[in-house]
N, C-alpha and C positions, 0 to 999 in steps of 0.2 A: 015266716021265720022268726024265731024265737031270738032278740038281740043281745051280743055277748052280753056278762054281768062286771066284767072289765069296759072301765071306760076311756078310752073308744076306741075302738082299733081299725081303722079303714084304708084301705089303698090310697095311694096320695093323690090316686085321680078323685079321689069323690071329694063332692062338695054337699055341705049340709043342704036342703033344702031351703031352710033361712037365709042363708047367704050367697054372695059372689066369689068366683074363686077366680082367679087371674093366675097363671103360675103358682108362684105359692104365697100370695097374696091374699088375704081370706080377708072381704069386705063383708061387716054382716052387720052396719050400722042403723041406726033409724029404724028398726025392726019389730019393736016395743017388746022384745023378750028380756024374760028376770031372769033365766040363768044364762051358762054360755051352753051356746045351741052344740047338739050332741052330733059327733061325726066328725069335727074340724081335721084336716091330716095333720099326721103329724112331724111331715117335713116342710110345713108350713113355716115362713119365717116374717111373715107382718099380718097381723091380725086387729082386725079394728071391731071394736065392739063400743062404740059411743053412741052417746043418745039412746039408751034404752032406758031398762028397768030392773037391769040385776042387781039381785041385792045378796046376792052368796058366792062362792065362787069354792066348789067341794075341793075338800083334802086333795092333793097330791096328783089335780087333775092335770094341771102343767107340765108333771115331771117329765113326761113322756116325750114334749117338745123341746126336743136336744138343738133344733136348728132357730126357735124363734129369738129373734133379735128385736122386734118392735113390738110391743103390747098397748094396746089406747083402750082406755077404760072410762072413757071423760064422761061424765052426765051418765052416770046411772044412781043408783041408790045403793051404794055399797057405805058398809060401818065396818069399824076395827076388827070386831071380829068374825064379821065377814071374809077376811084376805086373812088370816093369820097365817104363817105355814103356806097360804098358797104362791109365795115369788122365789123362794129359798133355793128349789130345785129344778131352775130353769136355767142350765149351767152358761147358755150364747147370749142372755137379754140385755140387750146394751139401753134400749129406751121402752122406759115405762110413762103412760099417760094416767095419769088416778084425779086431775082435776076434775072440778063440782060433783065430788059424792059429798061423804056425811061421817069423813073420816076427821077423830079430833086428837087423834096422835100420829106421829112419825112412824109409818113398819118398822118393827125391828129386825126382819128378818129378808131384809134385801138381796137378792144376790151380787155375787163379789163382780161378776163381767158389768155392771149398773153404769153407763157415763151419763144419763141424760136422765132426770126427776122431774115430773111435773105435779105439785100435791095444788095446783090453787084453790081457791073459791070453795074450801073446805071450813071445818067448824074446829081449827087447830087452838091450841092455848098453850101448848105447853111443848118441849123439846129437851130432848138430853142428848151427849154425846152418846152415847152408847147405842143409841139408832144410826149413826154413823159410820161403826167402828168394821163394818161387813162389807161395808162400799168403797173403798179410800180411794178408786180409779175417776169417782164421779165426776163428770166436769161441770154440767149445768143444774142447776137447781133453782124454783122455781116455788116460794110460797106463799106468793099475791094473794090477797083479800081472803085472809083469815083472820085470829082472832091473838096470835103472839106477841108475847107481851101484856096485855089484859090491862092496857092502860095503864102499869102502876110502878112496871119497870122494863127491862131490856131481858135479850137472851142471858142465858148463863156463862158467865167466862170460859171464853174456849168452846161453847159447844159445837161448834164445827170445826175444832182442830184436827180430827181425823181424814175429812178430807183434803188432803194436801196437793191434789191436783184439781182441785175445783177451779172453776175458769168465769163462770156467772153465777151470780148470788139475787135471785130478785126477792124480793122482802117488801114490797111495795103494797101499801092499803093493808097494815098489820095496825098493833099497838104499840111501839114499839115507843120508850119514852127517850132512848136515849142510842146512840149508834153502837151496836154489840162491841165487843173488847175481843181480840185473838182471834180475829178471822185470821182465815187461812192465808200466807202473803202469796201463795197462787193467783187470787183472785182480779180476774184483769176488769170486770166490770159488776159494779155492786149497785143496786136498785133498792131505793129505800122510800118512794115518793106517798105521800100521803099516810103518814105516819102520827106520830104522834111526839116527834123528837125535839126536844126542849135543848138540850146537853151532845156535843160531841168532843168526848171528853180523850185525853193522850191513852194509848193502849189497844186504839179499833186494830193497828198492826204491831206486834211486836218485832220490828227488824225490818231490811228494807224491803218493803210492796211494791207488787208489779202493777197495783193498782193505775186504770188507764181514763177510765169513765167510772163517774162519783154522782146520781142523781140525787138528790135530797131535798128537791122541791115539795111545795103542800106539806109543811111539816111548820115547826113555830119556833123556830130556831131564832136567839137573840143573838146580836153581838158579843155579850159577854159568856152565850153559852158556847158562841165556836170558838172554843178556846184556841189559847197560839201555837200552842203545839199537838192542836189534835191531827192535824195533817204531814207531820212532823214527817214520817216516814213513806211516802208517798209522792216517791222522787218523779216517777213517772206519768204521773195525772195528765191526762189532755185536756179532759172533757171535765167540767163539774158543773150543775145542775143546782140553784139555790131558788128558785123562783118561787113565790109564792109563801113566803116566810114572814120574818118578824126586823131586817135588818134596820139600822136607820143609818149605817153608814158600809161604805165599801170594807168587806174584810180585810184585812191586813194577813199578812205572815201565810197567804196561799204560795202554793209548790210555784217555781218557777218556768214549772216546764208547759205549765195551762198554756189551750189553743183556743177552748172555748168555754166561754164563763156567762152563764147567765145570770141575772141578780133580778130579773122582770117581777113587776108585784110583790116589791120589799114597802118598804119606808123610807127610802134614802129621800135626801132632800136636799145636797149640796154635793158637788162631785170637788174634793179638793186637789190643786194641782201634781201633788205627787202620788194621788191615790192608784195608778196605775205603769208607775214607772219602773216599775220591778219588773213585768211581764214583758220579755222582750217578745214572746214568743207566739202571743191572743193572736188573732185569726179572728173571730167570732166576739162581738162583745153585745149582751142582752140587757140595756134598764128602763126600756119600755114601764108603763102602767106604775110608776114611782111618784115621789113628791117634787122631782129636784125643777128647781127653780133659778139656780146657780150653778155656773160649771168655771171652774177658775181657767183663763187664759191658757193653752196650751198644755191642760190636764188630759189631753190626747195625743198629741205633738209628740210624745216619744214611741209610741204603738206602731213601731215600724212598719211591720208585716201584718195591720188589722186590715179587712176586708169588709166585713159588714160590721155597722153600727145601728143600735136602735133606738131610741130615744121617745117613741111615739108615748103618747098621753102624760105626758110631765105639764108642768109650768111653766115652760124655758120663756123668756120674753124675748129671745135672741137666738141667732145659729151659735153654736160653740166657738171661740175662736182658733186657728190654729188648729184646724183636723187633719188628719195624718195622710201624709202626700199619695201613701197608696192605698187607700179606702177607694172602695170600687163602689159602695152603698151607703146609703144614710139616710136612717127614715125618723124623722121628725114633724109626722103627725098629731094632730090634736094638742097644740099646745098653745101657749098665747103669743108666739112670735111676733113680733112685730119690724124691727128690721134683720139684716143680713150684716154683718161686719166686714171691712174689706177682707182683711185677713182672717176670714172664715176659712176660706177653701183656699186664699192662693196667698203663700206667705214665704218667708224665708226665702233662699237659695232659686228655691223653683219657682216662684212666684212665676215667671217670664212662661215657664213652659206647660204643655200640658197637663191638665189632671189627670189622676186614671179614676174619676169618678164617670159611673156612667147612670147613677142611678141618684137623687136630691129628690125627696118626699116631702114637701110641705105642705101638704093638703089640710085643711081645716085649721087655721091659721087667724090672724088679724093681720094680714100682710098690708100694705097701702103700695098697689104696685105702681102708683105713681110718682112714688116718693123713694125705688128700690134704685143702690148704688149701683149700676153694673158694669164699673170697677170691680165689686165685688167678686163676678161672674167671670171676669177678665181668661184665667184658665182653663175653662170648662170647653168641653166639646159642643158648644154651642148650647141655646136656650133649650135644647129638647133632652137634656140630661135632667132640668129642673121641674118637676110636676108641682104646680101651684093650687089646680082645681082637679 
């Protein structure tokens, strides 16, 4: 039989030969073909085609699938203008996969049903709003380990103002010198880690942000680049992410509403006693793998509701004193401690009653536990809350 010259028209029971078909499920991954294999149905509504070798994908082949809603494209060899024209007219596609091809711009011809984008681990540089302005429903986006920003500046102001319902923004492992300006104040969680960001300067939100989670670790962020009101609008932050940066002291002027603040693998080197007394609200507090060697007397003591604390690989020569009555953990590894102060863990008001620590790490220490107060310890739910070795 001689095969139509319309492509493809088959009953929705056939399945390509290349592929699995599950209901309307069409698995045809790992198959080492360059184009998309011919026959797929066309009430077909997730279609996986990753890890192969296509490197075209013909005019107007998609239109025909009025019902697919998932497309995955990931690891093939597809270029710009390979997909031109081909996403436009695929009126249900809510999630497109296009991570690791060999694409270095944005499609501009998205379709408008689009919530879900994954462009990473492509050869991108460059972005306009107007690749945007087709999709404004999108929620997630995703454009890790490209090449944006080209080291020498940030996105273009606004260029994702069209989407206005975006909900994740990952940007992580870009070039990125500085934190884009006019994101969208939809955005409840922005990824920006291993970047190239010197500057986070007032403007990343213009108005109030629902922003929730702020990652900006592996970037080379100074003190004086996090400016004081770059976070200005950013009522609702829980989460923020600094690790691995450039700091030598505790930020100042963060939102008040943070639960959890990393600062691990800065440069701080002294923790001063008010430097955390704004935050009624930490949960989570990270400065692991720092310089600090001083922690002023009860520069914890007001962290009511902290829970874990970490402090491992510093130079502390001491437990902090006055750590916060409802700390459940405290890891104070690898550092030069050498004694425990009474009023480390049991002080003030409660002193008499329980801790709610159940967890003291002092492993790799200069302890001399023959010389240890335990007075000190007097609180604690007994010696087996403390790990020494």
């Amino acid at each position: 039989m001689t095969p139509p010259t319309h492509f493809p028209y088959f009953t929705d029971n056939y399945c390509p030969p290349e592929c699995a078909c599950y209901g309307r499920v069409v698995q045809c991954s790992d198959k080492g073909v360059d184009k998309v294999p011919y026959g797929i149905p066309y009430n077909a509504r997730y279609v996986l085609l990753m890890n192969n070798r296509i490197n075209s994908i013909q005019l107007d082949l998609l239109n025909e699938y009025v019902s697919m809603e998932f497309l995955v494209l990931s690891n093939n060899r597809l270029t710009d203008g390979a997909i031109e024209g081909a996403f436009e007219g695929v009126p249900a596609l809510k999630r497109l996969y296009l991570d690791r091809n060999l694409l270095e711009s944005v499609p501009t011809d998205l379709p408008v049903s689009l919530e879900e984008l994954r462009l990473d681990n492509n050869h991108m540089k460059v972005m306009s709003e107007a690749a945007w302005e087709r999709c404004p429903g999108l929620l997630v986006l995703s454009l890790s380990n490209n090449s944006l920003g080209n080291g020498s500046e940030s996105l273009p102001d606004a260029a994702l103002a069209p989407l206005r319902n975006l909900r994740t923004l990952n940007l992580d492992h870009n070039r990125l010198t500085s934190v884009p300006r006019g994101l969208p104040l939809s955005i409840k969680e922005l990824y920006l880690k291993g970047n190239l960001i010197q500057q986070f300067r007032r403007g990343a939100f213009n108005g109030a942000s629902g922003l929730v989670v702020l990652d900006l670790s592996a970037n080379r962020l100074t003190n004086r680049g996090l400016l004081r009101d770059s976070l200005l609008n950013a009522t609702q932050l829980e989460s923020l992410n600094l690790e691995g940066n450039r700091l030598k002291q505790v930020p100042r002027h963060l939102p008040l509403s943070l639960k959890t603040l990393n600062l691990e693998g800065n440069l701080i080197s002294s923790i001063k006693r008010a430097a955390f007394s704004a935050w009624k609200n930490l949960e989570h507090l990270g400065l692991a793998r720092n310089k600090i060697f001083r922690v002023a007397p009860g520069a914890f003591g007001t962290l009511l509701v902290l829970h874990q604390l970490d402090l491992c690989h510093n130079t502390l020569r001491q437990v902090p004193r006055q750590l916060p009555h409802g700390l459940h953990s405290v890891a104070l590894t690898h550092n030069k401690i050498q004694s425990v102060p009474r009023d480390a863990f049991c002080w003030g008001n409660k002193s008499a009653s329980l801790s709610g620590l159940v967890r003291v790490q002092l492993e790799h220490n200069v302890l001399d536990m023959g010389r240890l107060d335990a007075q000190a310890f007097r609180c604690l739910r007994g010696f087996q809350v403390v790990h020494f070795y």
